[in-house]
NUVEX-267070 format. One record per residue (C-alpha): residue in one letter; residue number from 1; x, z, y. Coordinates in Angstrom, 1 decimal, always signed. Each point is the difference from the previous one (the first is absolute). Layout:
# NUVEX-267070
{'A' NUM {X Z Y}} ...
//
This chain:
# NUVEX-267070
{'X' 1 {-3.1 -1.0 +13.7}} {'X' 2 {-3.6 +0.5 -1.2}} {'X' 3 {-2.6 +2.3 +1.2}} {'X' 4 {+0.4 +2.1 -3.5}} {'X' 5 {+3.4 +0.6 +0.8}} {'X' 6 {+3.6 -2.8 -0.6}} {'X' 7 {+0.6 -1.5 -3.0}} {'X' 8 {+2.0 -3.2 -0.7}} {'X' 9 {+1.8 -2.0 -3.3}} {'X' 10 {+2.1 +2.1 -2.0}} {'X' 11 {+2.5 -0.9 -2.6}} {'X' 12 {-2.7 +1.4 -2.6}} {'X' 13 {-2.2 -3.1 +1.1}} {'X' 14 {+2.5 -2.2 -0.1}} {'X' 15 {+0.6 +1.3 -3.8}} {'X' 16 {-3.5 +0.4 -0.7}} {'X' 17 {-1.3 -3.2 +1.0}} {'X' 18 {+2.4 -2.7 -0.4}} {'X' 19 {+2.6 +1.9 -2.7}} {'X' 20 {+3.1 -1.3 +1.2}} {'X' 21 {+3.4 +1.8 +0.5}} {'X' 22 {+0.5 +3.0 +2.4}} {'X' 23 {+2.6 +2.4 -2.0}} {'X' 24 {+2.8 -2.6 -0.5}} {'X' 25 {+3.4 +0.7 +1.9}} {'X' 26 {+0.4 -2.1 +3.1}} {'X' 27 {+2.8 -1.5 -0.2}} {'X' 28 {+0.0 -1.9 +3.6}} {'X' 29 {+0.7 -3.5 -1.8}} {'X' 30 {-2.8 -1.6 +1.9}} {'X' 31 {+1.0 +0.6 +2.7}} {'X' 32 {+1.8 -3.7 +1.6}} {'X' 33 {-0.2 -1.4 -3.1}} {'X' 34 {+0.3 -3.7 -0.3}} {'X' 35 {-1.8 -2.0 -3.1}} {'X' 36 {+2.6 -2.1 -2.6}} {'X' 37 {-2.2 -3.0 +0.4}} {'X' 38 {-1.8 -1.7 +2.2}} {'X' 39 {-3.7 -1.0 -0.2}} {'X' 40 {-2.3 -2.2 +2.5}} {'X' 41 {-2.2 +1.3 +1.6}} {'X' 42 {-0.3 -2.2 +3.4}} {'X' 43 {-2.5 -2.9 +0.1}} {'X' 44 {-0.7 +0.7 -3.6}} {'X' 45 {-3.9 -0.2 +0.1}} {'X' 46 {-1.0 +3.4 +0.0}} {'X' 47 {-0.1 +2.7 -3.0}} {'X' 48 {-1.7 -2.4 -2.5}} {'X' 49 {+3.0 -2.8 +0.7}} {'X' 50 {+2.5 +2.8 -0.5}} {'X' 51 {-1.6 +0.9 -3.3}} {'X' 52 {+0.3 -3.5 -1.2}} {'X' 53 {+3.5 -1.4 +0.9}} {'X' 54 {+1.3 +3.5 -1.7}} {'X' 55 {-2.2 +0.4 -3.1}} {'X' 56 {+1.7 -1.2 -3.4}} {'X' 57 {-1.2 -0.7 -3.8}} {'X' 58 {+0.9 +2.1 -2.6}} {'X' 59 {+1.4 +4.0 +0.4}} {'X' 60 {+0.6 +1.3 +3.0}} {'X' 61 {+3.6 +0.3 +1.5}} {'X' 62 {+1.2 +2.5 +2.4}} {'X' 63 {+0.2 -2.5 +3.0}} {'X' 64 {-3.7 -1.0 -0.9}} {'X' 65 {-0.5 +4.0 +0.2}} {'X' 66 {+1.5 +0.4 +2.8}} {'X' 67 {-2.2 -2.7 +2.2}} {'X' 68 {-3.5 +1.7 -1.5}} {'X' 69 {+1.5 +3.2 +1.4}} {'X' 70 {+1.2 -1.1 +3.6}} {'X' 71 {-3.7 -1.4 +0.8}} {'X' 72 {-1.6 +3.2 -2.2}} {'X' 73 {+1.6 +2.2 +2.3}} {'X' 74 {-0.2 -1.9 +3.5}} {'X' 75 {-3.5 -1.1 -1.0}} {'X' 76 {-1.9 +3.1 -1.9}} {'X' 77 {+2.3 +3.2 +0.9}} {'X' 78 {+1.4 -0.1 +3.0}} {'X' 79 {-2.5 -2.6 +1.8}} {'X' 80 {+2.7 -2.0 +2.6}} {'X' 81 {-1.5 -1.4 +2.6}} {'X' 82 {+1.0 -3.5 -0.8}} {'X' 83 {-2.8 -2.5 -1.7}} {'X' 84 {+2.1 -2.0 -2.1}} {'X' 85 {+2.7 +1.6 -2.7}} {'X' 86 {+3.2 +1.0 +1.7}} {'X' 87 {+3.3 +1.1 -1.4}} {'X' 88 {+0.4 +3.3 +1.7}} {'X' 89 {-0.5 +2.0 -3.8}} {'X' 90 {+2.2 -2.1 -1.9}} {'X' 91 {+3.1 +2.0 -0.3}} {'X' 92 {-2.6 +3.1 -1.1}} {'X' 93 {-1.9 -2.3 -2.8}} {'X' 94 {+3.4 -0.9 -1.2}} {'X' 95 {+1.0 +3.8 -0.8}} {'X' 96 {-3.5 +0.4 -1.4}} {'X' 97 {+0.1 -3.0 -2.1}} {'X' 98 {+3.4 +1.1 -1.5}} {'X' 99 {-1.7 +4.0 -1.0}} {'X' 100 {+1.6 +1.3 +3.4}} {'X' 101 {-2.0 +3.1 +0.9}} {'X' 102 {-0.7 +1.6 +3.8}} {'X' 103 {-2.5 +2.4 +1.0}} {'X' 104 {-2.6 -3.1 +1.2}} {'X' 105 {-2.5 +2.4 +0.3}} {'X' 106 {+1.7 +1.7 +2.7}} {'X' 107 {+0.7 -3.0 +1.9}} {'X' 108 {-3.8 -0.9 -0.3}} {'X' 109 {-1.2 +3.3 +1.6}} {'X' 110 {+3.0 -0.9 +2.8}} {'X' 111 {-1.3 -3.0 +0.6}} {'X' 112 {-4.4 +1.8 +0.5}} {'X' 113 {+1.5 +2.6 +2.3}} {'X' 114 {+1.9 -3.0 +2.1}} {'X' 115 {-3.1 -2.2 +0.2}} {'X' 116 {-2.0 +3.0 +1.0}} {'X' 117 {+2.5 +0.9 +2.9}} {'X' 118 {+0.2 -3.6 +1.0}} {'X' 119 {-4.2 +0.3 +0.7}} {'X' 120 {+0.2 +3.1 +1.5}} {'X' 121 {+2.1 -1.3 +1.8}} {'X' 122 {-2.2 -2.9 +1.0}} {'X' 123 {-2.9 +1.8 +0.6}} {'X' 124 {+2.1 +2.1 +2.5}} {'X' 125 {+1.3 -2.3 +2.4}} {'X' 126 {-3.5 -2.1 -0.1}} {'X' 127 {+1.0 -2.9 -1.9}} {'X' 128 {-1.7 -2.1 -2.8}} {'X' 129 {+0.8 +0.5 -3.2}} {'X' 130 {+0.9 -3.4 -1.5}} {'X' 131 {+1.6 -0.8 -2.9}} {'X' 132 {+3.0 +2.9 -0.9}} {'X' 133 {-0.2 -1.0 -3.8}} {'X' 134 {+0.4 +3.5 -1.8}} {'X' 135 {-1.7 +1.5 -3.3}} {'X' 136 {-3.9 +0.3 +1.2}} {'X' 137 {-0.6 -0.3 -3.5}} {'X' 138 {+1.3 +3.3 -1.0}} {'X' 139 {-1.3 +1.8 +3.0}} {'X' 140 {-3.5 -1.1 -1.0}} {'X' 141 {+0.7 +1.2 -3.2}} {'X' 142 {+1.1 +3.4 +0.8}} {'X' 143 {-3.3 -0.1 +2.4}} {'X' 144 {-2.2 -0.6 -2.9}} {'X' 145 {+1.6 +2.6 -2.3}} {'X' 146 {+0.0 +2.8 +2.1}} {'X' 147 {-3.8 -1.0 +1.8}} {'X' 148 {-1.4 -0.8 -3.3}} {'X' 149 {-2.8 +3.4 +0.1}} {'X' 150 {-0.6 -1.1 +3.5}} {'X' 151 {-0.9 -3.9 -1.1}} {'X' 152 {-1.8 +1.4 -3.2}} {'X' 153 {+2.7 -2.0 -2.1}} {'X' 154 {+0.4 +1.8 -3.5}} {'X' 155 {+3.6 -1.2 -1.1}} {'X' 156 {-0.3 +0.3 -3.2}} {'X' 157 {-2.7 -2.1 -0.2}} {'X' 158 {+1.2 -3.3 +1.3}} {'X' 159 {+1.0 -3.2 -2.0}} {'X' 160 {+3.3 -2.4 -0.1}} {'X' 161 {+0.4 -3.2 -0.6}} {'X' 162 {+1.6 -0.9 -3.8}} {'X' 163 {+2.7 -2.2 -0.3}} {'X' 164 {-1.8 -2.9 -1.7}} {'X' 165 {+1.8 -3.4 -0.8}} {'X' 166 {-1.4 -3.0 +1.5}} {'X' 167 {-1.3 -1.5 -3.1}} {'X' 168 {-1.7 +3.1 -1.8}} {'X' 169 {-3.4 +0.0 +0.2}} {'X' 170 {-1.9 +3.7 +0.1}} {'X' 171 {-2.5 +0.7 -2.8}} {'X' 172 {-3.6 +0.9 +0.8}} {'X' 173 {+0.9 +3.6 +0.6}} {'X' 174 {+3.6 +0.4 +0.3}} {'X' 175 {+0.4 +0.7 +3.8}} {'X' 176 {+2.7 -1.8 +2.3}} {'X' 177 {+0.6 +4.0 +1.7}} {'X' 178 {+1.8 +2.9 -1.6}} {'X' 179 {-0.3 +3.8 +1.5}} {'X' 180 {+3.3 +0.5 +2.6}} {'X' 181 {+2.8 +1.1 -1.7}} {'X' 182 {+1.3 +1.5 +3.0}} {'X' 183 {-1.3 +1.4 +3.4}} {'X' 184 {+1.8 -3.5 +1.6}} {'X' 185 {-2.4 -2.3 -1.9}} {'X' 186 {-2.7 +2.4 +0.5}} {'X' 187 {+0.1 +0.0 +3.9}} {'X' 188 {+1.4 -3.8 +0.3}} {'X' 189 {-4.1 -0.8 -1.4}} {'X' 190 {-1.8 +2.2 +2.5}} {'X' 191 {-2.4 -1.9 +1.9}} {'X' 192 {+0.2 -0.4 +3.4}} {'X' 193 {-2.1 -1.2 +2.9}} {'X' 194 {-0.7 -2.8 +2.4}} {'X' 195 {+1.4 +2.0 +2.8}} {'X' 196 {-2.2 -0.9 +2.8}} {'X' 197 {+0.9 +2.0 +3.4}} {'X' 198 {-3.1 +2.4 -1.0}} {'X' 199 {+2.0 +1.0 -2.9}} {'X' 200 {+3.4 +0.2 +1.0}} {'X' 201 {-1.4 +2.6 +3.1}} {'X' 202 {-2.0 +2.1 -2.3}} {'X' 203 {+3.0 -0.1 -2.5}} {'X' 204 {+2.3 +0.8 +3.0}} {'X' 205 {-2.3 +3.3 +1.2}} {'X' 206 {-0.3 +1.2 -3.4}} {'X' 207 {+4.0 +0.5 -0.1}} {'X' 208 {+0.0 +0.8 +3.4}} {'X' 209 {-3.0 +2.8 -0.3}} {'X' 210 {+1.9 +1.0 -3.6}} {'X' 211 {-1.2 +0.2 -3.4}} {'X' 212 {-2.0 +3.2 -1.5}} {'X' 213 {+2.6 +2.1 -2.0}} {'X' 214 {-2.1 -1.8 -3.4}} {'X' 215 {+0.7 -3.8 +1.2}} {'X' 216 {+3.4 +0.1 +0.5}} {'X' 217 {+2.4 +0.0 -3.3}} {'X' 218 {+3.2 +1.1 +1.0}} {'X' 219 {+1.6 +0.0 -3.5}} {'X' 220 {-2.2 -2.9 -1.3}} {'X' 221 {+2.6 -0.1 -3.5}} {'X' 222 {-1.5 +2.5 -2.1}} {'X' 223 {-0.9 -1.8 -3.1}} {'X' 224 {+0.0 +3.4 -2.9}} {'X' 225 {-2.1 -2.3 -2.3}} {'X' 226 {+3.0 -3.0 -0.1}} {'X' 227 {-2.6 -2.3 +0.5}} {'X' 228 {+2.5 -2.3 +1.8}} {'X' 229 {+2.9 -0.4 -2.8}} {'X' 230 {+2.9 -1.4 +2.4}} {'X' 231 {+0.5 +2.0 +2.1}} {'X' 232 {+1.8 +3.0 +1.4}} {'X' 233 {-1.4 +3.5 -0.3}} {'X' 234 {+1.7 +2.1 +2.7}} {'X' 235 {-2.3 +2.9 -0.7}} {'X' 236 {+0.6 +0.4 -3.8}} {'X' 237 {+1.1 +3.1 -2.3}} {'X' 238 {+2.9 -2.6 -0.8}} {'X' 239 {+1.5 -0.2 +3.9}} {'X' 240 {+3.5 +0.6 -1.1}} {'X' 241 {+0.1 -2.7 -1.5}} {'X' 242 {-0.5 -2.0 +3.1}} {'X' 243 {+2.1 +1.7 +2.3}} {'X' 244 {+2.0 -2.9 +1.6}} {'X' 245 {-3.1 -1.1 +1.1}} {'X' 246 {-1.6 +2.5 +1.7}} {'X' 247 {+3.4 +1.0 +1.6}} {'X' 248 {+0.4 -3.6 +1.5}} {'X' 249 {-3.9 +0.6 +0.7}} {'X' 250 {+0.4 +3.9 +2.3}} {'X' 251 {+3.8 -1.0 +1.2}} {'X' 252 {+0.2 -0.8 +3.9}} {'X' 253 {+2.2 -3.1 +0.1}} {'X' 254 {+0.6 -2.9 +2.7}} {'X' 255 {-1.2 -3.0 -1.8}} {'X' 256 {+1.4 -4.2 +1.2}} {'X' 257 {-2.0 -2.5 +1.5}} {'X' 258 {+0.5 -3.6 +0.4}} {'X' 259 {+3.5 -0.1 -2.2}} {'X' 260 {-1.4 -3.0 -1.8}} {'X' 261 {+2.1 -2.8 +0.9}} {'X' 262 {+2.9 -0.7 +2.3}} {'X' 263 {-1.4 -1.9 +2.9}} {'X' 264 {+0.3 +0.9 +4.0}} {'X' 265 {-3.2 +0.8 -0.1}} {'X' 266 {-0.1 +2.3 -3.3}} {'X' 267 {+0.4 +2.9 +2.6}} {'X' 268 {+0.8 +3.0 -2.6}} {'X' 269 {-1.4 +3.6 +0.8}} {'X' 270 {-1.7 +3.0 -1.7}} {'X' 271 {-3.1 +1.7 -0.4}} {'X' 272 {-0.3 +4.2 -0.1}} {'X' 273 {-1.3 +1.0 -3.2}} {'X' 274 {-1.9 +3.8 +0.5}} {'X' 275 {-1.7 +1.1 -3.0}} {'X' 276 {-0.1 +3.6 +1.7}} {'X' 277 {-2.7 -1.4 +2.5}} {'X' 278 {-2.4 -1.4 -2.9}} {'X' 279 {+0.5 +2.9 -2.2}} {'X' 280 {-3.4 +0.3 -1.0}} {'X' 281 {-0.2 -3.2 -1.4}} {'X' 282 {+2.7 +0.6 -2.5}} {'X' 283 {-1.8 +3.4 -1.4}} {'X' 284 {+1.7 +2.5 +2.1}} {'X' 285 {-0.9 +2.2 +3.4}} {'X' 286 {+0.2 -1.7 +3.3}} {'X' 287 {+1.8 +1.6 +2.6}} {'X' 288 {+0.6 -1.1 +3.9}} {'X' 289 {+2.0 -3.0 -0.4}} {'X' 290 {+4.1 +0.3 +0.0}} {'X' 291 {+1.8 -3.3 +1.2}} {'X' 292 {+2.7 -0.1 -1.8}} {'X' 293 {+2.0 -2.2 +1.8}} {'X' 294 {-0.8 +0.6 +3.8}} {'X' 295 {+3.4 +1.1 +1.0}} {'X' 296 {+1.9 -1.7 -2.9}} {'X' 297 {-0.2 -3.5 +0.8}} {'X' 298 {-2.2 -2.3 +2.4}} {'X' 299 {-2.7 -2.0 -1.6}} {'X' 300 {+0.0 -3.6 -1.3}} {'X' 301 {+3.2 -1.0 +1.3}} {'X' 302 {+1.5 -3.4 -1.3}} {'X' 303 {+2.4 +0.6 -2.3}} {'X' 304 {+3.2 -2.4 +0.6}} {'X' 305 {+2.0 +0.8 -3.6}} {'X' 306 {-0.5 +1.2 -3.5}} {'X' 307 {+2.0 +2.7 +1.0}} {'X' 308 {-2.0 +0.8 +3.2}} {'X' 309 {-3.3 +0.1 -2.8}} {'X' 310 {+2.6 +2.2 -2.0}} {'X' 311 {+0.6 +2.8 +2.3}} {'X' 312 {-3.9 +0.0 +1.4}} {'X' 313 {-1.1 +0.4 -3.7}} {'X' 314 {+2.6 +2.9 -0.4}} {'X' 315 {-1.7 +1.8 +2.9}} {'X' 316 {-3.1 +1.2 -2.3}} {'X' 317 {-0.3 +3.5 +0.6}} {'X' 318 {+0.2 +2.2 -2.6}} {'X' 319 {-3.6 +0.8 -0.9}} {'X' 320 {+0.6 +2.7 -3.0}} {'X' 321 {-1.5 -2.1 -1.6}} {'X' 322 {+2.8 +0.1 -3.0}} {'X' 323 {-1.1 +3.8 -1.3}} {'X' 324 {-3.9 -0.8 +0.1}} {'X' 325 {-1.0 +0.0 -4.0}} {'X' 326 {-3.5 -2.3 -0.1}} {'X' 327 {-0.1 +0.9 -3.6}} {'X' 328 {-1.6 +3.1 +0.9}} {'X' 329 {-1.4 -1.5 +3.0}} {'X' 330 {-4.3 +0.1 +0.0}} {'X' 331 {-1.3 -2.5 +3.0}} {'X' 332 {-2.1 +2.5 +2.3}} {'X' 333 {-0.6 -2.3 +3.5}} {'X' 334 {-1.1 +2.2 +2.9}} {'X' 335 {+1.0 +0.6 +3.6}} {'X' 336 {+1.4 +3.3 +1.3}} {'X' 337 {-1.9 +1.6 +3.2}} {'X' 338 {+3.1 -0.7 +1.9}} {'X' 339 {-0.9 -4.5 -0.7}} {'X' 340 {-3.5 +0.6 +0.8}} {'X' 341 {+0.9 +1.5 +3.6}} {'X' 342 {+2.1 -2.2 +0.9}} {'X' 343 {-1.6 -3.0 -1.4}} {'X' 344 {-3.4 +1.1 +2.0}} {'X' 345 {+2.5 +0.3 +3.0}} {'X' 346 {+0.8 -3.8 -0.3}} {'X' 347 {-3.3 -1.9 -1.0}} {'X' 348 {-1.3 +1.9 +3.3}} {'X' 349 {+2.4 -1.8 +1.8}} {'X' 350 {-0.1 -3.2 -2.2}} {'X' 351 {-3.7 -0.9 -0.6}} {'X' 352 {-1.8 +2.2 +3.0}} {'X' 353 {-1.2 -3.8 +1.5}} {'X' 354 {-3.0 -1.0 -1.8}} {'X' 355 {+0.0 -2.6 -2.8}} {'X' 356 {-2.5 -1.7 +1.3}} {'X' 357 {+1.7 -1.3 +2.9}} {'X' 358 {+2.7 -1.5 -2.5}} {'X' 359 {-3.2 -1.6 -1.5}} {'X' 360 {-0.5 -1.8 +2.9}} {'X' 361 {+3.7 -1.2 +0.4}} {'X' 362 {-0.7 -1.3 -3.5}} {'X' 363 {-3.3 -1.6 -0.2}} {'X' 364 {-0.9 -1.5 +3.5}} {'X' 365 {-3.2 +0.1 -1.2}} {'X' 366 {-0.1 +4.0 +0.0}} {'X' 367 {-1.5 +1.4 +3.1}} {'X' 368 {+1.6 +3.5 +0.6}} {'X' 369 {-2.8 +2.7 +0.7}} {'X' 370 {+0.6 +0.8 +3.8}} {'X' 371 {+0.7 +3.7 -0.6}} {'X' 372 {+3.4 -0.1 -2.0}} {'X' 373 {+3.1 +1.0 +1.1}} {'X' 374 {+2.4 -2.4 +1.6}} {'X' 375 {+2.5 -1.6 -1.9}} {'X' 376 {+3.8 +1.3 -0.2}} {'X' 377 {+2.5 -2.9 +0.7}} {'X' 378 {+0.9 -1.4 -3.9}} {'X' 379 {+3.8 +0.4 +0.8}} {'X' 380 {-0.6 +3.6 +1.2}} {'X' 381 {-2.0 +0.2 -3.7}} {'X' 382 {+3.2 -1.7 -1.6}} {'X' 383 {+2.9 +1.9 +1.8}} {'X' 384 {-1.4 +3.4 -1.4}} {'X' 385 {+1.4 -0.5 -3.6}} {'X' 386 {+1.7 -3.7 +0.6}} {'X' 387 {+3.9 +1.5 +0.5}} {'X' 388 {-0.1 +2.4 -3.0}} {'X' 389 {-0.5 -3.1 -2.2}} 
//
């Protein structure tokens, strides 16, 4: 919730910025999955142990594969809490390793939405934060994207790092940075700052306050010049081309979390996936939200069996979305008079307390000017949107 009005991760950032899969079938096979082999993780040393007692001479094999992938994806995708390499990806890095295809993508945005519940969640019974693991790396990309006018960031301006080999030595004026060749490298560069307390509270009013209609970018992936070559234009002449896409992209589904893995404490459940809430930010009209699943099926149950996960998937509501043609379709965001009253309705009741006395919760430095208004319990704050999600 931001003073400008909600917005949150869509399926189109998960595409846009990292490029992995989100149209592929699910086929539920992760789901209790156990790996072939076994591989050490305990007492091993860390990461850097685990990369040497596994890496071979010579071409690499699909067992060799299928270690990179398990720490790749506990380590730099899916962020487990754990310090050292664990195992709890295996099974997954096998498939991969072997050309086995699932919507990753999807489970990515799962796992965002989860680790944004679980600090919400913190945040409303009082507790610290601590270490929950989770993806904060894509969520401060998808920050950076979508705030970019308000940090005076020009994407398309930005430098990545080449892939240079260890004994090459640059020429006088060959350059060791190439222009981004998608808007993932291009926000992964942005700078960032020291983040003192000063900073984090004026960063926190600004989204609390709400950015001018000019500052915020609500479809930040309009690129009509192709100045980043791979990547995917959802707002093309050439849409139908790209229709499996943007139907996994505008289709409501109930997306798995935590199926990595067949521990006790693996704890499978889901995630709702609403694109009709953040309509706007796929190049359509925004109308009051619709929650799909509010009688259908309680949220972020564990799921005990694949065929449990089965029949929850099944539930998807039927959308309409099958007779939409996008190859006619011409992105027009905007929001209907109907969104506007009620969203005025709810950021009355949402951010009447003054951000300055969240300033002062922040920064014990702050002193709060004695004429603002008191400050609303944070779990009243929290309970006005926290059971829809």
């Amino acid at each position: 919730m931001f003073g400008h009005g909600p917005a949150s991760p869509t399926l189109a950032d998960v595409l846009m910025l990292t490029g992995l899969e989100i149209a592929t079938i699910d086929d539920s096979h992760l789901f209790y999955s156990k790996p072939k082999r076994k591989v050490e993780t305990r007492n091993i040393g860390g990461c850097s142990r685990y990369i040497q007692k596994y890496r071979k001479t010579g071409p690499v094999g699909q067992w060799e594969h299928a270690i990179f992938l398990n720490m790749w994806l506990d380590k730099f995708v899916f962020n487990g809490r754990s310090v050292g390499p664990t195992s709890v990806y295996l099974s997954t890095a096998e498939k991969l390793a072997v050309g086995g295809r699932f919507p990753l993508g999807r489970y990515l945005i799962g796992s965002v939405y989860r680790l944004l519940h679980q600090v919400a969640e913190k945040l409303l019974l009082g507790q610290p934060i601590g270490n929950l693991g989770g993806p904060w790396w894509f969520i401060n990309m998808w920050l950076s994207v979508h705030m970019h006018k308000c940090l005076g960031f020009d994407l398309f301006a930005q430098r990545f790092p080449r892939d240079i080999t260890e004994d090459h030595e640059l020429a006088d004026e060959e350059s060791a940075t190439h222009p981004p060749l998608n808007y993932g490298e291009a926000a992964i560069v942005l700078p960032g700052t020291g983040g003192n307390e000063d900073q984090v509270c004026r960063f926190f009013q600004t989204l609390y306050v709400g950015l001018s209609k000019d500052q915020w970018a609500w479809m930040p992936y309009e690129d009509p010049k192709t100045r980043f070559p791979l990547t995917f234009h959802p707002f093309d002449d050439a849409l139908n081309k790209d229709n499996d896409l943007m139907m996994a992209i505008i289709t409501p589904r109930v997306i798995p979390v935590n199926i990595f893995g067949s521990g006790k404490n693996s704890n499978p459940t889901y995630e709702f996936y609403s694109p009709s809430a953040l309509a706007r930010q796929l190049g359509f009209g925004q109308l009051p939200f619709e929650l799909c699943y509010a009688d259908v099926v309680k949220p972020r149950e564990t799921i005990t069996s694949r065929l449990e996960w089965i029949r929850i998937a099944q539930l998807q509501p039927n959308a309409g979305t099958s007779d939409i043609d996008l190859s006619a379709w011409i992105p027009a965001l905007f929001i209907t008079q109907m969104y506007k009253q009620w969203w005025e309705e709810w950021k009355e009741h949402l951010f009447y307390t003054s951000a300055l006395t969240y300033r002062g919760m922040i920064d014990p430095n702050y002193k709060v000017p004695d004429n603002t208004v008191s400050l609303q319990p944070v779990s009243q704050f929290f309970c006005c949107f926290y059971p829809y999600w």
